[in-house]
N, CA, C and O atoms as a Maestro MAE file, in Angstrom:
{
 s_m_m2io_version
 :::
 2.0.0
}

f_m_ct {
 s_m_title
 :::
 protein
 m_atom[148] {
  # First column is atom index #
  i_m_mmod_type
  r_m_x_coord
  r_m_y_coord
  r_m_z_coord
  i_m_residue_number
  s_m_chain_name
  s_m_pdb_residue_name
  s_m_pdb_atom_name
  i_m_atomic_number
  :::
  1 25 100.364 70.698 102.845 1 A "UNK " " N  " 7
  2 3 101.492 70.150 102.078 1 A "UNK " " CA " 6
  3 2 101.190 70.164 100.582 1 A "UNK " " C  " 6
  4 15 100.071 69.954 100.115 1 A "UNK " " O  " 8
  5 25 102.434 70.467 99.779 2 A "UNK " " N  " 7
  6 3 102.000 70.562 98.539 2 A "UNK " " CA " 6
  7 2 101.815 69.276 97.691 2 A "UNK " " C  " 6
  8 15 102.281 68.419 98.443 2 A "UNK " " O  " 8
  9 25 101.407 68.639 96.564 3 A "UNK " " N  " 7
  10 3 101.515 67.529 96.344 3 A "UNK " " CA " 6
  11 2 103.175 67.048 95.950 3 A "UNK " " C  " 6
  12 15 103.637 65.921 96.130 3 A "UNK " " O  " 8
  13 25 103.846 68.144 95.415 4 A "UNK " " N  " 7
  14 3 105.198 67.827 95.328 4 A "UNK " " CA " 6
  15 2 105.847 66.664 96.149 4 A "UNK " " C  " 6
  16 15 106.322 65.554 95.905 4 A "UNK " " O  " 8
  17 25 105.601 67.595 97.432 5 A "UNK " " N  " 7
  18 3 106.048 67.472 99.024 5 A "UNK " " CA " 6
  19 2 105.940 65.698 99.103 5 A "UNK " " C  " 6
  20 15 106.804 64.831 98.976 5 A "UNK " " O  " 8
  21 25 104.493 65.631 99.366 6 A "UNK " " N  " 7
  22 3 103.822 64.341 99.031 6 A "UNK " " CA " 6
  23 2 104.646 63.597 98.686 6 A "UNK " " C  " 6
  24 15 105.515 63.069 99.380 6 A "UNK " " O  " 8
  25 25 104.442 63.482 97.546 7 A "UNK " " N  " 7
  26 3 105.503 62.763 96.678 7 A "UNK " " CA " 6
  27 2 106.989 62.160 96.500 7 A "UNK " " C  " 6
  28 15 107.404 61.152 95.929 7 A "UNK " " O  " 8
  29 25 107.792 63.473 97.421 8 A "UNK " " N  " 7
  30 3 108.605 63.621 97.594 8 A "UNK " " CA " 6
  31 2 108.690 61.875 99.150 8 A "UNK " " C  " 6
  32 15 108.914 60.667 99.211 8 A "UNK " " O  " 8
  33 25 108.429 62.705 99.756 9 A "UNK " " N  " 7
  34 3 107.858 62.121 101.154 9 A "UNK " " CA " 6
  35 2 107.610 60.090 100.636 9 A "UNK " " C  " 6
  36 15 108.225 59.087 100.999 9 A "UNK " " O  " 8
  37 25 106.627 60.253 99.836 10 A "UNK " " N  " 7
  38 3 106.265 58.489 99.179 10 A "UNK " " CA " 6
  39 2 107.712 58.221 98.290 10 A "UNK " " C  " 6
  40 15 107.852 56.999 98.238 10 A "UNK " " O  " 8
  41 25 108.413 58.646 97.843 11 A "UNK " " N  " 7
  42 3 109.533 58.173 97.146 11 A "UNK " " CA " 6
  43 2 110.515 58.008 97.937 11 A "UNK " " C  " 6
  44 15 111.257 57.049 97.723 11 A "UNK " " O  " 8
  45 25 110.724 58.699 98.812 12 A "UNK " " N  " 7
  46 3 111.576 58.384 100.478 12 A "UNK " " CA " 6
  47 2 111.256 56.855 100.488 12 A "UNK " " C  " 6
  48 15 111.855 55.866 100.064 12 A "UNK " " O  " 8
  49 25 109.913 57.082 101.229 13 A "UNK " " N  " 7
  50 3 109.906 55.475 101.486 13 A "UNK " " CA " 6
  51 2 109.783 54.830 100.965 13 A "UNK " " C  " 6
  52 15 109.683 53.787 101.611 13 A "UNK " " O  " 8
  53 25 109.676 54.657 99.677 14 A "UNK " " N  " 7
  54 3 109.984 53.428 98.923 14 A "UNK " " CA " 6
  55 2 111.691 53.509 98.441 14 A "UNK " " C  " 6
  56 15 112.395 52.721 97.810 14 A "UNK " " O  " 8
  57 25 111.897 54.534 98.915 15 A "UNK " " N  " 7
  58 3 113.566 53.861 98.637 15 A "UNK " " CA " 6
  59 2 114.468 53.365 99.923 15 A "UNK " " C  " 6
  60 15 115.628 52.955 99.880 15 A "UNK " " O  " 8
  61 25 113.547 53.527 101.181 16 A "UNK " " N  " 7
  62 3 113.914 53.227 102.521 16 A "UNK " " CA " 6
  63 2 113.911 51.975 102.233 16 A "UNK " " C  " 6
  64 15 114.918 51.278 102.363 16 A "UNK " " O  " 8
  65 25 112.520 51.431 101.707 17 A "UNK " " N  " 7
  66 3 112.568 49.813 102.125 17 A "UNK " " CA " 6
  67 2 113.181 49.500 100.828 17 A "UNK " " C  " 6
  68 15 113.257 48.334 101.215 17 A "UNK " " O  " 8
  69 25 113.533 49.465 100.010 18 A "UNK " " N  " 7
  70 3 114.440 48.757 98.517 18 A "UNK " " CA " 6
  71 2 115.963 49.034 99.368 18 A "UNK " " C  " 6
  72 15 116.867 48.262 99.049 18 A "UNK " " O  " 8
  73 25 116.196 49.792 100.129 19 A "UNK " " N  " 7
  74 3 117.303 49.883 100.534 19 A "UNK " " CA " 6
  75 2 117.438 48.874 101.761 19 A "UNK " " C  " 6
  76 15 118.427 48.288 102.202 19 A "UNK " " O  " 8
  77 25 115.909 48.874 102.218 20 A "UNK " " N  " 7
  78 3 116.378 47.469 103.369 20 A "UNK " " CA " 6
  79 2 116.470 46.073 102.478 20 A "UNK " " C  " 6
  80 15 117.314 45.181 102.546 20 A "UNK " " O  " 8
  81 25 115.628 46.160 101.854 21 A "UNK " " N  " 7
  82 3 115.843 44.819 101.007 21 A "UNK " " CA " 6
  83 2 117.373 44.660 100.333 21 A "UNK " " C  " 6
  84 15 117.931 43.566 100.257 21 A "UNK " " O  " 8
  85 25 117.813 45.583 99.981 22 A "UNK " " N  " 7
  86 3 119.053 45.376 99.115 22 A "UNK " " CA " 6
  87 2 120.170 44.834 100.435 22 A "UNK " " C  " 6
  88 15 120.804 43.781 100.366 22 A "UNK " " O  " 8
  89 25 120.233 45.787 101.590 23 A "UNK " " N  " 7
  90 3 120.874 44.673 102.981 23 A "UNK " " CA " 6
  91 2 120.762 43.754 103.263 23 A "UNK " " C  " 6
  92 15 121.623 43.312 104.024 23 A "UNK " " O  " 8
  93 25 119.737 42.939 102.883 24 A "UNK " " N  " 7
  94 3 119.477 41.778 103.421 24 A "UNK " " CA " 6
  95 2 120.096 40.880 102.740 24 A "UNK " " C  " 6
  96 15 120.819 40.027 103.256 24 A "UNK " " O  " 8
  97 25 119.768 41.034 100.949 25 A "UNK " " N  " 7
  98 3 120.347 40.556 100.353 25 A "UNK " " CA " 6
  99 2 122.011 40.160 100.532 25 A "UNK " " C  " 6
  100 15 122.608 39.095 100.696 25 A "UNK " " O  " 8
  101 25 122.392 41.453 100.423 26 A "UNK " " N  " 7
  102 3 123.983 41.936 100.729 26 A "UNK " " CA " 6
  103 2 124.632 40.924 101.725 26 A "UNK " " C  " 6
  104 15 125.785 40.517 101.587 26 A "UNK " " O  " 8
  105 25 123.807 40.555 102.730 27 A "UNK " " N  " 7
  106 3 123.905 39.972 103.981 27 A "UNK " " CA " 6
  107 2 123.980 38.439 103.837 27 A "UNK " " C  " 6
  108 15 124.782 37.752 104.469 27 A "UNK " " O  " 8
  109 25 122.926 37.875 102.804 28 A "UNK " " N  " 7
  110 3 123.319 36.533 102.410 28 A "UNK " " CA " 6
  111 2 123.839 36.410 101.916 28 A "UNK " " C  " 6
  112 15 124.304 35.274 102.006 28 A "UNK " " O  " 8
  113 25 124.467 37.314 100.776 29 A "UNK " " N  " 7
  114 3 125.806 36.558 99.885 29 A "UNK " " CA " 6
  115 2 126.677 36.767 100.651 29 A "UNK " " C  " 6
  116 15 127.582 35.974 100.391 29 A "UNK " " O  " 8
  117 25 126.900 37.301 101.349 30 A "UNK " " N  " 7
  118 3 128.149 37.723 102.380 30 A "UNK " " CA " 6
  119 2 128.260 36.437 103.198 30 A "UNK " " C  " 6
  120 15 129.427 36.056 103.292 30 A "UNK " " O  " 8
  121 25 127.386 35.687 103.797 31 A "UNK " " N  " 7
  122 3 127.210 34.962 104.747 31 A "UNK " " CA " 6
  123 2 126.013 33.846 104.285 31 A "UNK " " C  " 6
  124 15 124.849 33.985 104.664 31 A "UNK " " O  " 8
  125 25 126.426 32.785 103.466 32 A "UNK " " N  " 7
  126 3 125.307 32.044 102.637 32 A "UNK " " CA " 6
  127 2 125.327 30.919 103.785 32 A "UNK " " C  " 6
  128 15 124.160 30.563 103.947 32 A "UNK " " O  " 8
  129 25 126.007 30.364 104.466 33 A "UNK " " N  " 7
  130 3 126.441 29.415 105.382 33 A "UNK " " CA " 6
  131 2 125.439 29.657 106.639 33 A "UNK " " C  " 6
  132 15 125.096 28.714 107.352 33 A "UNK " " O  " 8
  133 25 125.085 30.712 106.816 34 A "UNK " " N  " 7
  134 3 124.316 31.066 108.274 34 A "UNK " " CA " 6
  135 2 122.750 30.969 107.478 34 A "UNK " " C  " 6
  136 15 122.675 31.386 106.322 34 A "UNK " " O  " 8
  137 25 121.378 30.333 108.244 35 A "UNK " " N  " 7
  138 3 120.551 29.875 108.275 35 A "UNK " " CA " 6
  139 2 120.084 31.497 108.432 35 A "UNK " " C  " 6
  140 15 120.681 32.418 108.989 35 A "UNK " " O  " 8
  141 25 118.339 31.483 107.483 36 A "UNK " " N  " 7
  142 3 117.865 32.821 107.626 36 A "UNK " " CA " 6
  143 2 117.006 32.943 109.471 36 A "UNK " " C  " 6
  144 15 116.479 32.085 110.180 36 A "UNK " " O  " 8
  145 25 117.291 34.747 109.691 37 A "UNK " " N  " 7
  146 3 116.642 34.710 110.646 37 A "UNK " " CA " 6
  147 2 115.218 34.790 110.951 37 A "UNK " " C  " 6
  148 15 114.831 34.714 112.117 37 A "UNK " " O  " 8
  :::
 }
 m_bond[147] {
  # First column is bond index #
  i_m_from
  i_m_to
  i_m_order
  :::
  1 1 2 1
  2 2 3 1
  3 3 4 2
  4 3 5 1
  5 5 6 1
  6 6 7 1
  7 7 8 2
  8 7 9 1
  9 9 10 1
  10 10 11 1
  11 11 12 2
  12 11 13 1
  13 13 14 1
  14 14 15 1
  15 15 16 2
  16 15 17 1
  17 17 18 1
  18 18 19 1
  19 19 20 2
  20 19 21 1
  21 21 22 1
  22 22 23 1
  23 23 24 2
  24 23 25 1
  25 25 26 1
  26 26 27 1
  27 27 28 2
  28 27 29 1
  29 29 30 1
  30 30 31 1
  31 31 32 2
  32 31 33 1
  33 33 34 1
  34 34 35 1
  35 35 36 2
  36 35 37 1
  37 37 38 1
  38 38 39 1
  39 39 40 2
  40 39 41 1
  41 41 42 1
  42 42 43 1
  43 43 44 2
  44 43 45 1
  45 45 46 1
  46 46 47 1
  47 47 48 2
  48 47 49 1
  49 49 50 1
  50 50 51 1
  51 51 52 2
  52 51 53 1
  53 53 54 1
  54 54 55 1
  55 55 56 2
  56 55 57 1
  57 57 58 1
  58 58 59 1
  59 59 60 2
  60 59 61 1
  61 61 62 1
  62 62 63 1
  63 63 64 2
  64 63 65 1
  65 65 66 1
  66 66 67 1
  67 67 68 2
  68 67 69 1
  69 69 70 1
  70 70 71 1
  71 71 72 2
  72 71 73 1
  73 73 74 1
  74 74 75 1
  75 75 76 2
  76 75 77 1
  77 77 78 1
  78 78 79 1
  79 79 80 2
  80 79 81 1
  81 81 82 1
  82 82 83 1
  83 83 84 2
  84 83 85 1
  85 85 86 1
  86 86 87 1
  87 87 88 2
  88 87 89 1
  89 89 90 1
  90 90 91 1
  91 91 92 2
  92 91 93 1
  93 93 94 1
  94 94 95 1
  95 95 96 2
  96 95 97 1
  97 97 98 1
  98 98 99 1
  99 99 100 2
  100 99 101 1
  101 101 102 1
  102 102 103 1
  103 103 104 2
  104 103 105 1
  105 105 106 1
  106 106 107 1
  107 107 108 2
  108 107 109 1
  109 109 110 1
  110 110 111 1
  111 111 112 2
  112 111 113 1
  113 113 114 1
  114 114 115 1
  115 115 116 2
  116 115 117 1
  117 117 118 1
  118 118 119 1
  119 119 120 2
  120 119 121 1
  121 121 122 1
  122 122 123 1
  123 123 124 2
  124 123 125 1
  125 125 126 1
  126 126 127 1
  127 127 128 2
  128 127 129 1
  129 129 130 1
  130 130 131 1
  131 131 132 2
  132 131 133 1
  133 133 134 1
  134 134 135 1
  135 135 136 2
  136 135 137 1
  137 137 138 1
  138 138 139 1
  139 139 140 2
  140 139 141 1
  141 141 142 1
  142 142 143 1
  143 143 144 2
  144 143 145 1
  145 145 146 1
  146 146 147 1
  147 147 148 2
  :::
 }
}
């Protein structure tokens, strides 16, 4: 693999999980009344 590739590949997942985090968020303002799970 080239290091590009790499790279490519590590910036995926860090935008996988900022993207789970940003749902979650999304999820409590949507629903501030419901207790976290």
């Amino acid at each position: 693999m080239k290091e590009t590739e790499i790279a490519d590949i590590m910036l995926n997942q860090r935008l996988t999980a900022v993207e789970a985090r940003l749902l979650e968020v999304e999820k409590r303002l949507n629903f501030p009344n419901q207790p976290p799970q």
